[in-house]
PAVEXDREN-892759 format. One line per field, with one value per residue: residue number from 1; residue in three letters; x, y, z of N, C-alpha, C in turn. Coordinates in nm, 2 decimals. Example, Ala and Ser with C-alpha at 12.3 -4.5 7.8 and 13.67 -1.06 7.14 Angstrom:
<pts>
titor [1 2]
vonu [Ala Ser]
nX [1.32 1.28]
nY [-0.57 -0.22]
nZ [0.78 0.71]
caX [1.23 1.37]
caY [-0.45 -0.11]
caZ [0.78 0.71]
cX [1.32 1.29]
cY [-0.33 0.00]
cZ [0.78 0.79]
</pts>
This chain:
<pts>
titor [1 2 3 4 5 6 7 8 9 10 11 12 13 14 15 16 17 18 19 20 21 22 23 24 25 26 27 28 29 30 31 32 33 34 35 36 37 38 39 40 41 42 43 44 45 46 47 48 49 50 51 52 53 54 55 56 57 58 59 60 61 62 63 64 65 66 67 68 69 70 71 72 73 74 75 76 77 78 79 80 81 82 83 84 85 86 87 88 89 90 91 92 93 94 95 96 97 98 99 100 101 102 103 104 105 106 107 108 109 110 111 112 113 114 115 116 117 118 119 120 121 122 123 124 125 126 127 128 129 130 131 132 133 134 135 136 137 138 139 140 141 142 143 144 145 146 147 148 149 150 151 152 153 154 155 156 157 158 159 160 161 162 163 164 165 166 167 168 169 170 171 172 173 174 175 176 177 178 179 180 181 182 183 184 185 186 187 188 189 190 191 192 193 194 195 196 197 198 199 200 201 202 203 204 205 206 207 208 209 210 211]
vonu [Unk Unk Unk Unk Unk Unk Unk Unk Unk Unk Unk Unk Unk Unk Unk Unk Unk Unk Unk Unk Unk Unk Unk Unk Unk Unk Unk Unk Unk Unk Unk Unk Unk Unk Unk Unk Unk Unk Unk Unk Unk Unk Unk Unk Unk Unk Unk Unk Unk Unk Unk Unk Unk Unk Unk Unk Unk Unk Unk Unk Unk Unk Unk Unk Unk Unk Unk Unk Unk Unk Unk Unk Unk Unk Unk Unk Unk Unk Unk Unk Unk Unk Unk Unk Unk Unk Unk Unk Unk Unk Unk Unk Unk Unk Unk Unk Unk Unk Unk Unk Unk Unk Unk Unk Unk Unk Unk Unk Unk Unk Unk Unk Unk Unk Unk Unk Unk Unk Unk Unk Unk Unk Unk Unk Unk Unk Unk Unk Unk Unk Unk Unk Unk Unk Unk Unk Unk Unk Unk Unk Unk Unk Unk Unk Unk Unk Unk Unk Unk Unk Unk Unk Unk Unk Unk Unk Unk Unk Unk Unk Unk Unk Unk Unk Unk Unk Unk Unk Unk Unk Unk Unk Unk Unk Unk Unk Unk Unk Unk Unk Unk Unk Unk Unk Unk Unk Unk Unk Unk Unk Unk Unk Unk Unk Unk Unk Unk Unk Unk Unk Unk Unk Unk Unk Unk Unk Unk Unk Unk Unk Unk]
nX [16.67 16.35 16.17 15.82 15.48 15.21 14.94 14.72 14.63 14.31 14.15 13.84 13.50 13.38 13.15 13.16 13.40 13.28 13.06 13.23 13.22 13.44 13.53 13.45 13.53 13.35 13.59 13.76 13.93 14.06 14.31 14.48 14.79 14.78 14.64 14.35 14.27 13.95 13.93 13.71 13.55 13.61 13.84 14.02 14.21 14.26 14.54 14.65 14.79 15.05 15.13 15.45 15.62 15.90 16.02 16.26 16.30 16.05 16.07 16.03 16.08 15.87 15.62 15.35 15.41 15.34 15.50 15.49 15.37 15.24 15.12 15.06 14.74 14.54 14.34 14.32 14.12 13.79 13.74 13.45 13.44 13.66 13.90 14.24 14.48 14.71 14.92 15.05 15.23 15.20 15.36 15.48 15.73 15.93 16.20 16.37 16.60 16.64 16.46 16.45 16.75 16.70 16.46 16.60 16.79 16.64 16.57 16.43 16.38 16.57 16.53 16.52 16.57 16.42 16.49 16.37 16.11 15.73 15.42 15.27 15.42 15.60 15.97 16.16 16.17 16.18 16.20 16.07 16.06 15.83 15.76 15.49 15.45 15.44 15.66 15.64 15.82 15.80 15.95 15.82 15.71 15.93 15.83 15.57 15.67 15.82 15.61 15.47 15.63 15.89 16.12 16.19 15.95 15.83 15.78 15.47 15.21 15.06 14.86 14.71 14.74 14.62 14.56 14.40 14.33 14.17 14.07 13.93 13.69 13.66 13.63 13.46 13.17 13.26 13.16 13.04 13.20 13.48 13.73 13.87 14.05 14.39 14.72 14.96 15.22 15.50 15.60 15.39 15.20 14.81 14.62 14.32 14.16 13.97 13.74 13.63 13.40 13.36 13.39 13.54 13.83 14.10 14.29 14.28 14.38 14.37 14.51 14.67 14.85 15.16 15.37]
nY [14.71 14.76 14.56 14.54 14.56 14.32 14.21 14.16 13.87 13.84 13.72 13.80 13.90 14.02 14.12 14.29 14.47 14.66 14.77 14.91 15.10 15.10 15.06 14.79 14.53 14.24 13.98 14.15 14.48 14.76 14.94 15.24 15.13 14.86 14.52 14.38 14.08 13.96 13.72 13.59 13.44 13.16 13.16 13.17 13.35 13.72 13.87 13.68 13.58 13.73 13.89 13.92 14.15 14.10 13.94 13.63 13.47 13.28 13.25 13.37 13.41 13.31 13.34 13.37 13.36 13.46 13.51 13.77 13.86 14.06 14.38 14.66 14.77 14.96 15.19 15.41 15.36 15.47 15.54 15.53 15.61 15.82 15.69 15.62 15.47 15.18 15.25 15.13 14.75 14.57 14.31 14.09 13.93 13.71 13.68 13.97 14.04 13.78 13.76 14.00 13.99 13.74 13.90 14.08 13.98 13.85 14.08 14.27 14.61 14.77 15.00 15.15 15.06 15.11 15.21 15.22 15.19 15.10 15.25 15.01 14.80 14.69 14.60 14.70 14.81 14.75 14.84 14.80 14.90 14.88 14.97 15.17 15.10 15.08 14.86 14.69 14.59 14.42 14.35 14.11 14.16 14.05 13.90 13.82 13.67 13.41 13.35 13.22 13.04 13.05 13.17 13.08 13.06 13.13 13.45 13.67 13.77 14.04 14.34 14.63 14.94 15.21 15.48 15.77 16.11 16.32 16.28 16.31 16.34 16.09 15.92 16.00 15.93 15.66 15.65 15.49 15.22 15.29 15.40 15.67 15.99 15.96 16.12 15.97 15.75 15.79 16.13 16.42 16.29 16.15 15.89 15.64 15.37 15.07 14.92 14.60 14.57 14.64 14.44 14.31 14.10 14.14 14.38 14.69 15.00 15.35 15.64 15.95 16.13 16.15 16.39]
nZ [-4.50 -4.41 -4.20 -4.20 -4.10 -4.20 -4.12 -3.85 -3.63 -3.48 -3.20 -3.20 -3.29 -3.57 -3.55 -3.32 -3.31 -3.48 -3.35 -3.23 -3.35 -3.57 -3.88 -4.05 -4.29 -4.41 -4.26 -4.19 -4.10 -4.15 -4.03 -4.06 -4.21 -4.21 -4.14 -3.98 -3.88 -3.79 -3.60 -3.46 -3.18 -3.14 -3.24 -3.01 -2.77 -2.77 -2.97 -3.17 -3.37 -3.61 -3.96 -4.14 -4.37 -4.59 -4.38 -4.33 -4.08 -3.94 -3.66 -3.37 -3.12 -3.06 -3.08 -3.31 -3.59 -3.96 -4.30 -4.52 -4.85 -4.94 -5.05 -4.90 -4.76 -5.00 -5.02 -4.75 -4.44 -4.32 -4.00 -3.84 -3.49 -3.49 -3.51 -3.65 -3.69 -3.64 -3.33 -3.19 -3.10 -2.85 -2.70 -2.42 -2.26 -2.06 -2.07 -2.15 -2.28 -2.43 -2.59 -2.74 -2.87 -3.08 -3.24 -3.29 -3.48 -3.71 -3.83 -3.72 -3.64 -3.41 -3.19 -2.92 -2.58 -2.28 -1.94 -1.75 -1.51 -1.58 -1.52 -1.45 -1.37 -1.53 -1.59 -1.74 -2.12 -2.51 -2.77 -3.11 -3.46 -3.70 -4.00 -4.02 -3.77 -3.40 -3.24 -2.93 -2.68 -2.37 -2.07 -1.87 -1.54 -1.22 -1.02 -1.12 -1.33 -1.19 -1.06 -1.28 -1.33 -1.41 -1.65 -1.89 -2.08 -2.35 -2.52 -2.57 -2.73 -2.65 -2.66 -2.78 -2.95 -3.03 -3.24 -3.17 -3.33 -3.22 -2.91 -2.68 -2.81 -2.92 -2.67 -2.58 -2.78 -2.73 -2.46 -2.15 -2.25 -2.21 -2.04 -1.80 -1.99 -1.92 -1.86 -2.09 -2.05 -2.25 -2.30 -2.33 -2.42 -2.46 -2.32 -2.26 -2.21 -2.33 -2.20 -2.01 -2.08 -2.31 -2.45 -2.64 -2.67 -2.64 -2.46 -2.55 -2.61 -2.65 -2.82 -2.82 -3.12 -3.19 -3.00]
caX [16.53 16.29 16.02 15.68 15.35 15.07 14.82 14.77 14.50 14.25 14.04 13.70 13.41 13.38 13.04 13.21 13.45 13.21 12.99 13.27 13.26 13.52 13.43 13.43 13.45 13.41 13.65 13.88 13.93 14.21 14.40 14.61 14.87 14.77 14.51 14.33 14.18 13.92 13.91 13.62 13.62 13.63 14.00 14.16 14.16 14.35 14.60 14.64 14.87 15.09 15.26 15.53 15.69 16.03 16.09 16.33 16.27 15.94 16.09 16.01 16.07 15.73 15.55 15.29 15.44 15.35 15.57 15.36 15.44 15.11 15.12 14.94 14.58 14.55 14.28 14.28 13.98 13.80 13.61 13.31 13.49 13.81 14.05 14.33 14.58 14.77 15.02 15.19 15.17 15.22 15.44 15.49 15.88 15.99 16.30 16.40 16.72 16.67 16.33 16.56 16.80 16.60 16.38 16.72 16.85 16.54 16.59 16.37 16.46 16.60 16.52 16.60 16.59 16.38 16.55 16.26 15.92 15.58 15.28 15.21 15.54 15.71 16.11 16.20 16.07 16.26 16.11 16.13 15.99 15.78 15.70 15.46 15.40 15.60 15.67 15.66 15.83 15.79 15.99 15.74 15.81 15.99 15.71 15.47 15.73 15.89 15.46 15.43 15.68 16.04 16.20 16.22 15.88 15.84 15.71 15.34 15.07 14.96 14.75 14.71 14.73 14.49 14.59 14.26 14.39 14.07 14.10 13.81 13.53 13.67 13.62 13.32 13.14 13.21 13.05 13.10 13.30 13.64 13.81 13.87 14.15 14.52 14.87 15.06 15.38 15.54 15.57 15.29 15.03 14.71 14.52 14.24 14.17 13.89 13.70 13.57 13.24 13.35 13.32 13.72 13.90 14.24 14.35 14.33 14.41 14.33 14.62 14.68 14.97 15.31 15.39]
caY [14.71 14.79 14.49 14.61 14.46 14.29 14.16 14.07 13.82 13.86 13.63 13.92 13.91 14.12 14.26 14.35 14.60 14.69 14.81 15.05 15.24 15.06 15.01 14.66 14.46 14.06 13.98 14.27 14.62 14.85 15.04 15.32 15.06 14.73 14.50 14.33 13.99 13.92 13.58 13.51 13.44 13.03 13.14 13.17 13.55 13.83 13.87 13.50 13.58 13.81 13.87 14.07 14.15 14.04 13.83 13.54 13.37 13.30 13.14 13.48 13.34 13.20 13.48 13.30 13.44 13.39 13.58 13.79 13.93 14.15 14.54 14.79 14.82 15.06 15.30 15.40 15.29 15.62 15.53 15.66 15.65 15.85 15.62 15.62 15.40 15.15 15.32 15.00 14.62 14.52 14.17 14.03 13.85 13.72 13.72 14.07 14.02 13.64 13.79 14.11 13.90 13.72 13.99 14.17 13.84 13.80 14.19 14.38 14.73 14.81 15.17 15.17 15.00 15.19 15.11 15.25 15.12 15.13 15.23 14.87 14.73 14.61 14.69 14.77 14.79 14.79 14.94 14.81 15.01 14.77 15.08 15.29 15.05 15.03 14.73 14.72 14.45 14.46 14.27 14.09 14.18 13.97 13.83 13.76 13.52 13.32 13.26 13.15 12.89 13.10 13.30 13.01 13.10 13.23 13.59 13.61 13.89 14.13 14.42 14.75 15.11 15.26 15.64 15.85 16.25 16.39 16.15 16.33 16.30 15.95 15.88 16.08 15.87 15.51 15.63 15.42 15.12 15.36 15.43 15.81 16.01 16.01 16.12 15.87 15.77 15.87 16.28 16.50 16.20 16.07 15.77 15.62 15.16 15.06 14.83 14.42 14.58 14.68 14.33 14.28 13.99 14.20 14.50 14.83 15.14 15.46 15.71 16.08 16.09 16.17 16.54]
caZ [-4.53 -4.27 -4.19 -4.20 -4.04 -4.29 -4.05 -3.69 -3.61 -3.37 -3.20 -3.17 -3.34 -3.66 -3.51 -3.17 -3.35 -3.55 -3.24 -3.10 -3.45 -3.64 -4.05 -4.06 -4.39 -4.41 -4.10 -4.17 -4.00 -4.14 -3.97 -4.13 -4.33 -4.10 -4.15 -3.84 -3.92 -3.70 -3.66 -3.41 -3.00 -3.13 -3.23 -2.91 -2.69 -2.81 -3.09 -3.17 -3.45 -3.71 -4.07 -4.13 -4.49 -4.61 -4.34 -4.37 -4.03 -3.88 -3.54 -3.33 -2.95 -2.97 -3.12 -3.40 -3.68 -4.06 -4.39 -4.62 -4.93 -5.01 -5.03 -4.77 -4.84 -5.13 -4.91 -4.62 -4.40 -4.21 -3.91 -3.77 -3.44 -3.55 -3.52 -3.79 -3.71 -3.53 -3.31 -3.13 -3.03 -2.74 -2.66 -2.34 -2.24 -1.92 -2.06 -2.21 -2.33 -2.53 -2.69 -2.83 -2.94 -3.14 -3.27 -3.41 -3.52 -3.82 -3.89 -3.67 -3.64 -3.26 -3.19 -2.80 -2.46 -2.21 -1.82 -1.63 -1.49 -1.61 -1.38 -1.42 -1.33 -1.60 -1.51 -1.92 -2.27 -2.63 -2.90 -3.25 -3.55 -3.78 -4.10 -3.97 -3.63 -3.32 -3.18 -2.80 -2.60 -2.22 -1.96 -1.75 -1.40 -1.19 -0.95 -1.19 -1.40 -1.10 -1.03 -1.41 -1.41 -1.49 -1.78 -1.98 -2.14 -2.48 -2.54 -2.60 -2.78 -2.52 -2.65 -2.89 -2.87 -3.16 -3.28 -3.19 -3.29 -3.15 -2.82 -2.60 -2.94 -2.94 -2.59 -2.55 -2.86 -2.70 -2.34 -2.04 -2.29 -2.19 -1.91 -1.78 -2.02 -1.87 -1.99 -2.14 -2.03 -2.37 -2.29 -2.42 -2.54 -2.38 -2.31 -2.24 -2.19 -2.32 -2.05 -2.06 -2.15 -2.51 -2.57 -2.69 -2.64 -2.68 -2.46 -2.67 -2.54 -2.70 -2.78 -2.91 -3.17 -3.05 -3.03]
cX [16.45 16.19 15.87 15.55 15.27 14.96 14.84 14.61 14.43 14.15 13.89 13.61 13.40 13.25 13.08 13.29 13.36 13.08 13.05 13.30 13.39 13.50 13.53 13.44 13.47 13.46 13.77 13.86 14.06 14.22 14.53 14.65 14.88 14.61 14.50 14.22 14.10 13.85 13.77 13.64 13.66 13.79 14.10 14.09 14.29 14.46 14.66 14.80 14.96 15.16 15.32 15.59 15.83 16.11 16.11 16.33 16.16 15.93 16.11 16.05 15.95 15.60 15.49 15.33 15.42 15.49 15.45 15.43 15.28 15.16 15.06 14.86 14.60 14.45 14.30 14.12 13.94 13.67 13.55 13.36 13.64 13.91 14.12 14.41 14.60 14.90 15.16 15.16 15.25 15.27 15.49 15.65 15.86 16.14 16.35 16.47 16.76 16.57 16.40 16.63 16.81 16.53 16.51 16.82 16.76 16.58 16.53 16.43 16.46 16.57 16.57 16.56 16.54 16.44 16.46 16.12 15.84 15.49 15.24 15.32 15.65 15.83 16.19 16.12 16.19 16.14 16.17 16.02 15.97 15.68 15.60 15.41 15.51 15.54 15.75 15.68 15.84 15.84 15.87 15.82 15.82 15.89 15.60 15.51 15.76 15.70 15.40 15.51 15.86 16.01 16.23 16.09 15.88 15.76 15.57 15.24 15.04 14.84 14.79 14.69 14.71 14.50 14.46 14.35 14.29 14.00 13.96 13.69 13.55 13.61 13.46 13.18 13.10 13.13 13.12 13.16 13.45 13.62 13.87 14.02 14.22 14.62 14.89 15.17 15.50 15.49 15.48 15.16 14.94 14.68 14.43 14.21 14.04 13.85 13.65 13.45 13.22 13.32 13.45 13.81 14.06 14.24 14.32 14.33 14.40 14.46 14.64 14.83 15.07 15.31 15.48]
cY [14.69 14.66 14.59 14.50 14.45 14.32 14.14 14.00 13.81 13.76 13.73 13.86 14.01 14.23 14.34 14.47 14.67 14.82 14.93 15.12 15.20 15.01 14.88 14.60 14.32 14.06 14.08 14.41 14.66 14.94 15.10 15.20 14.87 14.68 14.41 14.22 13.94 13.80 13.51 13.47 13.27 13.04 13.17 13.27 13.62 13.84 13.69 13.50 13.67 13.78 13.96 14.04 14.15 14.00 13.69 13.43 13.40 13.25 13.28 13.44 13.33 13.26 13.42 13.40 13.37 13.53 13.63 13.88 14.06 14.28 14.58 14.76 14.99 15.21 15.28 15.42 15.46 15.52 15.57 15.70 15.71 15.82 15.63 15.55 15.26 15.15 15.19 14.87 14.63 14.33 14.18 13.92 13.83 13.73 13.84 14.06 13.93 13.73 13.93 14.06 13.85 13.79 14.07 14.05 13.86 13.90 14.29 14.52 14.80 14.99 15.20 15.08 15.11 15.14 15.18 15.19 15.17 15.14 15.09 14.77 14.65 14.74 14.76 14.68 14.82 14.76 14.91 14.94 14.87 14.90 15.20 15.28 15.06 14.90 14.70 14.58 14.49 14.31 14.21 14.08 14.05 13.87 13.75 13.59 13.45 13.27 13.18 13.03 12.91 13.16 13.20 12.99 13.17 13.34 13.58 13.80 13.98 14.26 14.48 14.86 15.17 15.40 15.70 15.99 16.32 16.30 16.20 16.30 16.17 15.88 15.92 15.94 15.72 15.51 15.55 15.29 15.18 15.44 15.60 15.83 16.04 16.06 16.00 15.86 15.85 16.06 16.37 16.42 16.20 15.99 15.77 15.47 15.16 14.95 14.69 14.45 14.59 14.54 14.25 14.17 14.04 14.29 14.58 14.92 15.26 15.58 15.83 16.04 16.14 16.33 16.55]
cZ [-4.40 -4.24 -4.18 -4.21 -4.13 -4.23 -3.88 -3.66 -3.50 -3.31 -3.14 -3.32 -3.43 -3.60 -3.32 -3.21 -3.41 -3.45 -3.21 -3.23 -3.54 -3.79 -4.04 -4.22 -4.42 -4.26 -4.07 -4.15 -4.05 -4.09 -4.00 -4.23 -4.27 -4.14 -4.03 -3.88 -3.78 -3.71 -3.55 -3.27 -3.04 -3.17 -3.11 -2.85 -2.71 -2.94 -3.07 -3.29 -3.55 -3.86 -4.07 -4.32 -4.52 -4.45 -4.36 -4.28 -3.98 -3.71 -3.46 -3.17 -2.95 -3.00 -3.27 -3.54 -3.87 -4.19 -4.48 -4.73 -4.99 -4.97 -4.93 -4.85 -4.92 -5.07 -4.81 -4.56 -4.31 -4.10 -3.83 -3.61 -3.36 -3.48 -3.63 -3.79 -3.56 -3.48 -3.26 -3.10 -2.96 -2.74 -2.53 -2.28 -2.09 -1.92 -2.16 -2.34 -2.44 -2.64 -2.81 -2.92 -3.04 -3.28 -3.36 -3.49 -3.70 -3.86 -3.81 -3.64 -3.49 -3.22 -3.02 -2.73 -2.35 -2.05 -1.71 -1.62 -1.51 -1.50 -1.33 -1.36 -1.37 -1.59 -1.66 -2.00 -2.38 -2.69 -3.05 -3.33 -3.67 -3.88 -3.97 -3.79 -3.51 -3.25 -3.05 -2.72 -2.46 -2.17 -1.84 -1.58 -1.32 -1.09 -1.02 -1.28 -1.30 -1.07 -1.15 -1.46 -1.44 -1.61 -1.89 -2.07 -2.26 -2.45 -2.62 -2.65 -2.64 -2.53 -2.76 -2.84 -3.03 -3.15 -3.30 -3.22 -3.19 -3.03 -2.78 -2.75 -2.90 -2.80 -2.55 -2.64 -2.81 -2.53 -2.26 -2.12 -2.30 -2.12 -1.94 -1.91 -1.96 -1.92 -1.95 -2.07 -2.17 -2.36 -2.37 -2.46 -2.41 -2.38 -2.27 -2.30 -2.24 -2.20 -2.11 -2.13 -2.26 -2.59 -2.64 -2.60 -2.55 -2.60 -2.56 -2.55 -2.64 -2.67 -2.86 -3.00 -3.12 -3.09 -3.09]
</pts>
């Protein structure tokens, strides 16, 4: 049985998403089969927390994890600045290897081990599959952890990457709150960051679907 993502909690402001074109209702925001509780900037900054469904441990390496037994949302949400989904989270390790581990320990579903570098300089990434999300772990690179303290750090929330298909409308729409479109590292896609100015606690990033 595959895990599959409920919720992930955010600490943003309901009227901040709500700003970049996101249908909003109460403190929640769906996305495709994912709901995004937005819990407010007094909860923390950035994904603060997640559920996942039929899991048995919640002890994630450090990763705020609750168990959820609720269905998908019954519609899907359309929003005004066509987004549809969410394509991947982003998590954060200094150590790769323990946080994997771990992660295929509870049940997570391993799909690979990437052994090459990101623009940004993380040295690998493994890729679970959480239903229709992926779930992206990155090796913090080696400089940054020996300045944070060591590898004996738990693995922590790092961002989102939000399924635009029609990326340039999408981009065009929010104006100077995102950053120029590039390719993706993943072959054939695009991107585009949104910036501090959107207002977002959290990283997002803006992404075409996979070819």
């Amino acid at each position: 049985m595959i895990l599959t993502l409920d919720e992930l909690t955010v600490a943003d402001e309901p009227s901040a998403w709500a700003a970049l074109g996101f249908a909003v209702e109460g403190d929640t925001c769906v996305l495709g089969e994912v709901r995004i509780r937005l819990a407010g900037f007094d909860a923390g900054r950035g994904v603060t927390a997640w559920s996942l469904r039929d899991l048995e441990n919640t002890e994630l390496d450090g990763l705020p994890t609750a168990r959820s037994e609720r269905p998908p949302p019954q519609e899907t949400a359309v929003h005004p600045n066509g987004i549809t989904a969410l394509d991947h989270v982003v998590v954060i390790t200094p150590a790769l290897d323990r946080t994997v581990a771990v992660l295929e320990a509870v049940g997570l579903d391993l799909r690979r081990i990437r052994e090459e570098p990101t623009p940004a300089g993380a040295p690998r990434q493994a890729f679970f599959r959480l239903g229709a999300t992926i779930l992206e772990v990155v090796q913090e690179p080696t400089a940054v952890t020996e300045r944070a303290g060591g590898s004996d750090r738990p693995a922590f929330f790092w961002g989102l990457a939000l399924l635009a298909p029609d990326l340039d409308a999408t981009v065009a729409g929010l104006g100077d709150q995102v950053g120029e479109v590039r390719d993706a590292v993943q072959p054939g896609r695009r991107i585009a960051t949104l910036r501090r100015s959107a207002g977002l606690s959290v990283p997002v990033a803006l992404i075409t679907p996979p070819v």
